[in-house]
Structure formats: structure tokens, C-alpha cells
C-alpha positions in Angstrom: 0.0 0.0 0.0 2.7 2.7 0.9 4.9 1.5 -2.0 2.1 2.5 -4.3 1.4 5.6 -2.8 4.8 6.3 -2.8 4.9 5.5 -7.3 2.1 7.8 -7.5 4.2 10.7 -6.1 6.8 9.8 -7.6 5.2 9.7 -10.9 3.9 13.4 -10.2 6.5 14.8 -9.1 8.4 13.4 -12.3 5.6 14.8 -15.0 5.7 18.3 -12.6 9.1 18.7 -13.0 9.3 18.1 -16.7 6.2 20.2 -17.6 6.7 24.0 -19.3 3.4 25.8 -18.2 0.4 24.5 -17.2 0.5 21.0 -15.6 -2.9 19.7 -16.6 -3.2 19.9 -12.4 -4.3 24.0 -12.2 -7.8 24.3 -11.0 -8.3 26.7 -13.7 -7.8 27.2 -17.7 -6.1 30.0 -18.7 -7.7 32.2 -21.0 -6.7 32.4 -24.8 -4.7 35.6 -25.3 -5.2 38.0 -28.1 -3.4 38.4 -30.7 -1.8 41.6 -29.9 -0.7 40.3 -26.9 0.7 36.9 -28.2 2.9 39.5 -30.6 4.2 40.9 -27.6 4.9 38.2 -25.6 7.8 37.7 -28.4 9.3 40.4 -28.3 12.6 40.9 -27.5 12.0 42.8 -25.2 9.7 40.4 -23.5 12.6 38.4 -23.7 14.8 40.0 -22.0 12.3 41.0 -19.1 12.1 36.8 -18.4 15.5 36.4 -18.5 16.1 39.7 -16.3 13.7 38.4 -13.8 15.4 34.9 -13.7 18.7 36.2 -13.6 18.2 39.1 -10.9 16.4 36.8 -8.4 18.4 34.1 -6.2 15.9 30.5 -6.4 13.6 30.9 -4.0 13.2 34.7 -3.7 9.3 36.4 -4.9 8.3 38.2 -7.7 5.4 40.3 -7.0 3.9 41.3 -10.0 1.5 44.2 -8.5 -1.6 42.9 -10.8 -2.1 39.7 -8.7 0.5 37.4 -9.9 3.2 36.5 -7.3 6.0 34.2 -9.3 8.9 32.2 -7.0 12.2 31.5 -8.6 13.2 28.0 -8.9 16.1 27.8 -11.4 18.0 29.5 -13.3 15.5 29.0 -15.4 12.6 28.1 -13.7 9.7 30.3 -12.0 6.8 29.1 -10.5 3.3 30.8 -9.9 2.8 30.5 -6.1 -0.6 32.8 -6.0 -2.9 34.5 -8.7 -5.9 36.6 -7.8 -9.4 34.8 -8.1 -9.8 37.8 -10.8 -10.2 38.1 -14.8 -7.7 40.6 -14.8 -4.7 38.5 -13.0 -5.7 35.5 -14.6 -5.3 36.9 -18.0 -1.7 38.3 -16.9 -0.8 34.8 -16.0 -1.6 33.6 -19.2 0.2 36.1 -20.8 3.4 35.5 -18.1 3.2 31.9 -19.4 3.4 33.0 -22.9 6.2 35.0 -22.0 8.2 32.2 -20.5 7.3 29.8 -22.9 8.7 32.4 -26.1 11.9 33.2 -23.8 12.4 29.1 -23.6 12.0 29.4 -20.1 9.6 27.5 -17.4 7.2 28.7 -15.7 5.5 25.7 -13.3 1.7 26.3 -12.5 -0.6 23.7 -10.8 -0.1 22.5 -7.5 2.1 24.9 -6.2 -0.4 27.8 -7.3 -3.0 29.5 -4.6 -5.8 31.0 -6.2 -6.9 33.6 -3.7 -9.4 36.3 -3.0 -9.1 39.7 -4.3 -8.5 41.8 -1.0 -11.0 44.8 -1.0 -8.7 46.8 -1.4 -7.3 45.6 -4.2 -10.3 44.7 -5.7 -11.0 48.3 -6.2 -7.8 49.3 -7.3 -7.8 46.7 -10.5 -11.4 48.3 -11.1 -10.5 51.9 -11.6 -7.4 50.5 -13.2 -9.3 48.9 -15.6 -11.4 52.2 -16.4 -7.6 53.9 -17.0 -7.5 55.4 -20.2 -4.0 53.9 -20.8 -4.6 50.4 -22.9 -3.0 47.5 -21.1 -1.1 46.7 -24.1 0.8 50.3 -23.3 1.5 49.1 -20.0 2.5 45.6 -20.8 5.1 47.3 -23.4 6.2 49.5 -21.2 7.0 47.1 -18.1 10.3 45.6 -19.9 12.1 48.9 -19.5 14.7 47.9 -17.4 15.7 44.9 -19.4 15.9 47.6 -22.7 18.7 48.9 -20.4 20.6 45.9 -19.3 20.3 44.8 -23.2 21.8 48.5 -24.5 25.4 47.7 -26.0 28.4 48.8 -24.3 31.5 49.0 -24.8 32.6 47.7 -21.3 32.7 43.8 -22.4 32.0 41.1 -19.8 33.9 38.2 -19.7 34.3 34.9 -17.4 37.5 33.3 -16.9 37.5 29.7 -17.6 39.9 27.2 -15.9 
């Protein structure tokens, strides 16, 4: 009896581990993204913000978002959602994070490890008026990458790694 339990988690820890997006486990579907935004999501720009956000944060270290997403590094190329708002709006940004990731080549885990939680009032009343903005999200969206742009700019300084 314990040894099959034990092949069961075995077995799903082994499919979570090698899966690039959604699991098949999430509670939820993510929605189908436009396709404005599934232009954008390849950007290189995009790009680089993924690879920024893997390569500034040590594994294990959050990524708040500010729209409702919260992301954990895992790898060096791994993130993984650990909460998403219960909320159109955030949902949608994780599917577009997971477009994001999977463009940059990168993982981003969701399933198991992902808390769908209530939108604080608070909160909830900031994504409304934010959704009545006059700015488009797709502005925003293309706008958020900016650091990367910077980190990306050629220079002459060149960077180098000794190898032994």
C-alpha cells in the first residue's frame, strides 16, 4: 500500500518537474490571449524582461507582480506561480506571463504549487479603476520591460568569465 502511494508521487513529481506551463493539475484554464498580446509576448524585449527576472532573483526569492500574480524562482530558469488573484484581470496576466516564459524558452511551473486567492477589497478596487484607465493594457504591458531595454543596451565595457 505505501509503495504504491509512494509511485504515485513519484510519478507526479516526475511529469511536474518536466512540464513548461500549465501541468494539466491547475484548478483553472487560462484564457486564450489576443493576438496583440501573443505578438508581444515575443518580443525581444519580453525576452529579455524573463530572462532579467530569472537572472536578478536568487531561487527561492518572490516576484510580486503588482496585478495579482506573485512568481517564485526555482532555477535558473525556472519560475513558478505560487498565488494569482481569483480575478479576470490576473488570470489573464498569467496567461500572458506563461506565454512570456514559454517564447523566452524558459519554465514557468503552474498547478499544485499555485493559490488561487481572493481579491483583497482593497485591491479589488484598485484593478477596477485601473481597468477604467484610459491607458490600454497593451501600453502598460510594453512599457513594463524597460529595465531589461537597459541591461540589453550595447556597451562597450565587455564582460567576460575566466575559464579554468
Amino acid at each position: 500500500m505505501k509503495e504504491r502511494k509512494r509511485d504515485e508521487i513519484s510519478e507526479g513529481n516526475k511529469s511536474l518537474g518536466k512540464t513548461n506551463g500549465n501541468d494539466g493539475l491547475s484548478p483553472f484554464k487560462l484564457p486564450e490571449l489576443s493576438e496583440k498580446h501573443q505578438e508581444l509576448t515575443a518580443t525581444e524585449e519580453s525576452i529579455a524582461w524573463v530572462w532579467g527576472l530569472l537572472g536578478n532573483y536568487r531561487p527561492g526569492d518572490i516576484h510580486d507582480t503588482g496585478d495579482g500574480v506573485m512568481l517564485q524562482k526555482v532555477t535558473f530558469d525556472t519560475a513558478r506561480c505560487i498565488r494569482v488573484f481569483d480575478h479576470p484581470g490576473p488570470i489573464y496576466e498569467l496567461s500572458m506571463l506563461q506565454s512570456l516564459f514559454d517564447n523566452a524558452k524558459a519554465n514557468l511551473e503552474i498547478g499544485l504549487c499555485t493559490v488561487i486567492t481572493p481579491v483583497p477589497e482593497d485591491v479589488g478596487e484598485e484593478m477596477a479603476a485601473k481597468s477604467q484607465a484610459t491607458t490600454p493594457k497593451e501600453k502598460r504591458a510594453a512599457e513594463a520591460p524597460s529595465a531589461s531595454k537597459e541591461a540589453t543596451n550595447k556597451s562597450d565595457y565587455n564582460y567576460g568569465m575566466e575559464v579554468a
